[in-house]
N, C-alpha and C positions, 0 to 999 in steps of 0.2 A: 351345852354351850349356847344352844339358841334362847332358852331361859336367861341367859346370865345378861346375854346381848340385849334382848328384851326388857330388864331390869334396867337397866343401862341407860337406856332410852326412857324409860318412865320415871328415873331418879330426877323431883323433884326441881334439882337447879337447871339441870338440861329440860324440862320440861318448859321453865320460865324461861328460857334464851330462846328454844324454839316460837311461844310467844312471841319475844321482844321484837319489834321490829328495829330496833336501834344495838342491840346485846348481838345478835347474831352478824350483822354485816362488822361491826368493831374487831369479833373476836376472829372472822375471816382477816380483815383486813391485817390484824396483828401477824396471822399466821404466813400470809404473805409479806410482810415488811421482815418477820425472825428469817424469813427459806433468804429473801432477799441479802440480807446481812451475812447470813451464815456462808451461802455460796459465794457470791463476792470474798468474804475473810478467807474463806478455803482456798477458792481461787489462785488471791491473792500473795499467799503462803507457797498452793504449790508453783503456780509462776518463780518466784523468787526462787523456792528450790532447784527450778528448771535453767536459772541464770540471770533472767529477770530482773529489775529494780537493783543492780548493785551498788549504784551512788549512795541508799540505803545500808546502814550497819544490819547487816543479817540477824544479831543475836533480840535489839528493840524492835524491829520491825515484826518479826515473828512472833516473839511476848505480846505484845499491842495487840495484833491478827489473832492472837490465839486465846486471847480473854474475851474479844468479840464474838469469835467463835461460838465457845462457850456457853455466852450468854444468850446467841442467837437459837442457838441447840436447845437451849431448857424453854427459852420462849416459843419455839418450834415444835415442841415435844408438849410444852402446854396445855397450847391454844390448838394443837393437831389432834391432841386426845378429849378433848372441850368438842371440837368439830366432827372425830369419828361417834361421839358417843350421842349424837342428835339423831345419825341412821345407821347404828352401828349394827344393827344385822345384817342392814345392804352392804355398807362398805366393807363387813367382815368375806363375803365372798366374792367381788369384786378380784377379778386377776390384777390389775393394773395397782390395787390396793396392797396385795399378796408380792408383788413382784416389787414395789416400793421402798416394803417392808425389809425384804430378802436384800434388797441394795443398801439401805441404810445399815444390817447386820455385816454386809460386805465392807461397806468403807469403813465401817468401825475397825473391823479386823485388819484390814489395809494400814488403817491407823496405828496400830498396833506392829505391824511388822513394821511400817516406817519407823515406829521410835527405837526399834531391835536393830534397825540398819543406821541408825542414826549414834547409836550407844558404843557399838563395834562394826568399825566401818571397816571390814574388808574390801567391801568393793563400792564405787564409786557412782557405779550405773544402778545399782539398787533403788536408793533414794529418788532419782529420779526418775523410775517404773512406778515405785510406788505414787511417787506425785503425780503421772502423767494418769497412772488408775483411778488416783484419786479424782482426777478433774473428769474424767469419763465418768465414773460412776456416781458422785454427787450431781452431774450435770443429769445421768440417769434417773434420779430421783426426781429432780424437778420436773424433769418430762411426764414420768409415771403420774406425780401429781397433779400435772394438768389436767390427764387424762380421767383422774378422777372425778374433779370437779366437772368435766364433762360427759362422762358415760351415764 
């Protein structure tokens, strides 16, 4: 793995961003404007599940938030994997990087049982455990992340 990570880091276009003095603060600054977007649209979405914004029609409001989403997630996933692969051996054993990881696999699967509770709704407090998990554990993420950029 430490070969691989190694490589990773001497691949050629990561080599040229490290360089850049202008390529690397951009691609930061993306990856903070995608968590930006993305947390907010989550946010946003779980609030409104919680009761939130109802002068809003619940079915556009969500579609909207949830293409944002989306978009902010693959921008965030982009420019995050652009960014670990510049010190990707440090940040590969990094707890705060490891524990980031583990919450993002978390809200996914959170996400996943919300659209389970949402498709067959026996019960009514589900939906909104999952939304309150949600906003704890994406709010988790971005904490973890700072602490990367920091350690």
């Amino acid at each position: 793995m430490a070969e691989f990570l190694t490589a990773l880091e001497q691949f050629a276009p990561i080599r040229a961003l490290k360089a850049s003095f202008i390529a690397y603060p951009l691609v930061n600054a993306l990856h903070i404007a995608a968590i930006g977007a993305l947390w907010t649209s989550i946010a946003l979405m779980d609030l409104r599940v919680l009761g939130a914004f109802r002068a809003l029609p619940e079915p556009a409001f969500l579609a909207t938030l949830r293409r944002v989403a989306l978009i902010a997630f693959a921008l965030a996933v982009a420019s995050g994997l652009t960014l670990f692969a510049v010190r990707a051996g440090h940040y590969a054993g990094m707890p705060a990087f490891l524990i980031k990881m583990g919450l993002i696999l978390l809200a996914g699967l959170n996400l996943v049982a919300f659209q389970r509770f949402v498709q067959s709704p026996r019960s009514q407090r589900a939906p909104k455990l999952a939304a309150i998990a949600s906003l704890v554990l994406w709010t988790a993420v971005l904490i973890c992340g700072r602490f990367i950029g920091f350690l």
